[in-house]
Every structure is written in C-alpha cells, then in structure tokens.
C-alpha positions in Angstrom: 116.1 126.8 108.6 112.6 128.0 107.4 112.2 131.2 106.4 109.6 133.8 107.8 107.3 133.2 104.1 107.5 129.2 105.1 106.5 129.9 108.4 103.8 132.6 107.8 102.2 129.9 105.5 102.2 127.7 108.2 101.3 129.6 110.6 98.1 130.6 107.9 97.7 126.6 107.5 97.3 125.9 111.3 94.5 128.9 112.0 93.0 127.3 109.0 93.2 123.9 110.0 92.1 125.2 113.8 88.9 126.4 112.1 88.1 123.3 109.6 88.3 125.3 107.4 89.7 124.0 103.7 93.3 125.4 102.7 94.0 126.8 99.6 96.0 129.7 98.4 93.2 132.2 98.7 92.2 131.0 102.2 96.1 131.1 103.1 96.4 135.0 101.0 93.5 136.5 103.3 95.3 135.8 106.8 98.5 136.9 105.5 96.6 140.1 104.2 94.6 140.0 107.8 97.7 139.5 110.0 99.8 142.7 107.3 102.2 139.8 106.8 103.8 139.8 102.7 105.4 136.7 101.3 106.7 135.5 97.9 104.0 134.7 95.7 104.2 131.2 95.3 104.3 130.1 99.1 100.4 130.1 99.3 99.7 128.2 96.3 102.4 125.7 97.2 101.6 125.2 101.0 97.9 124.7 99.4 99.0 122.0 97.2 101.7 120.5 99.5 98.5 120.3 102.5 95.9 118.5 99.6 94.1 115.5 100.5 96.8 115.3 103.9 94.7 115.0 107.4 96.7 117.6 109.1 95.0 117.1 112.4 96.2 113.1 112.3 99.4 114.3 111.6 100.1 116.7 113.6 98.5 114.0 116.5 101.2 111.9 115.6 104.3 113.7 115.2 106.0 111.9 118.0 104.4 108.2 117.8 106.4 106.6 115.6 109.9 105.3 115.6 112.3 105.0 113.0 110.6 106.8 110.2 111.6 107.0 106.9 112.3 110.7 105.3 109.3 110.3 102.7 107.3 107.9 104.4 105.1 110.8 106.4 101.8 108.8 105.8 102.6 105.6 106.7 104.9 106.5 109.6 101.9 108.3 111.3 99.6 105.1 110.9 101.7 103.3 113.7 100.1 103.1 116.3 102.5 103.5 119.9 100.8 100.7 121.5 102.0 98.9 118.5 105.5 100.7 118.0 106.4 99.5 121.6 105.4 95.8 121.3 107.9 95.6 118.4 111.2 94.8 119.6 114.5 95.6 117.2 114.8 92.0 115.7 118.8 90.9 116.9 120.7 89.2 113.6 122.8 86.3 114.7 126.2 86.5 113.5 127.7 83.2 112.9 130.4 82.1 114.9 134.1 81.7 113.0 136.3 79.3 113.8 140.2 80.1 114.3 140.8 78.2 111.0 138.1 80.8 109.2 139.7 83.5 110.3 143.3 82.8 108.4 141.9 81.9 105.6 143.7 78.7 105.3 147.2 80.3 105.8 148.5 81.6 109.3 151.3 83.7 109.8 152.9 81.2 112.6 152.1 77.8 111.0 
C-alpha cells in the first residue's frame, strides 16, 4: 500500500504532467510546499528520476489496453495496441495423444 509521501508525489507528478510542464524534484518540492504537504526528502528526487524520459500521458492512456503484461515490461506493454491485443487469440498447444501401452510404461499391474 502506498504511503501518503508516494502519493503526494504523485499526485505533484499528475498536476505537473496536466500542465506540460517538465518534472523534476524542484517542480515536485514547490506543490508539495504550495498544497502545505511535507514528505521524506528523497521522494521528489526519486519520483523525478523514476518519471525521466517516460511519456506519462501515453501511459497513463494505456493503462488498461494491454493484456497479459509482464511486471517490468511497462514500455512495451503500453505499445499494444487493443485492436491488436483482441485479434491475437491464446495459441492452444496440442497435447499428444498416449496410448494405453504409454501409459504403463511397458509393465501393467493386471498383465
């Protein structure tokens, strides 16, 4: 669960973001200083570095569009498109059918 510095940071990050206006830790310090709001330190600086070079806007767009994403994949999961995430279907894997002879191994109980 986040705590109330985490979220005041990105709370900070979205009015910044809402704005176009770059975030950094000093951008993030003066609407925590605005809004009378006191965190840790470090949460500024590391939301700032965390955010770097990220299109926030995309990603917030596509929170919900993709399926099956992997835990540090955030980039490349929001580049699917959901036109395209629906035309995939799960590929099925044909299991091979055993015989009754597979299945004993060679050896049966009533033989």
């Amino acid at each position: 669960m986040a705590s109330n510095d985490e979220l005041a940071c990105v709370y900070s990050a979205l009015i910044l973001q809402d704005d176009e206006i770059a975030i950094t830790a000093e951008k993030i310090n003066t609407i925590l200083k605005a809004a009378n709001v006191s965190v840790e330190p470090y949460w500024p600086g590391l939301f700032s570095k965390a955010l770097e070079g990220l299109d926030l806007k995309q990603l917030i767009a596509n929170v919900g569009s993709s399926v099956g994403a992997s835990p540090g994949g955030a980039a490349t999961a929001s580049s699917v498109a959901p036109a395209e995430a629906a035309k995939e279907e799960p590929k099925k894997e044909e299991e091979p059918e055993e015989s009754e002879e597979d299945d004993d191994m060679g050896f049966g109980l009533f033989d």
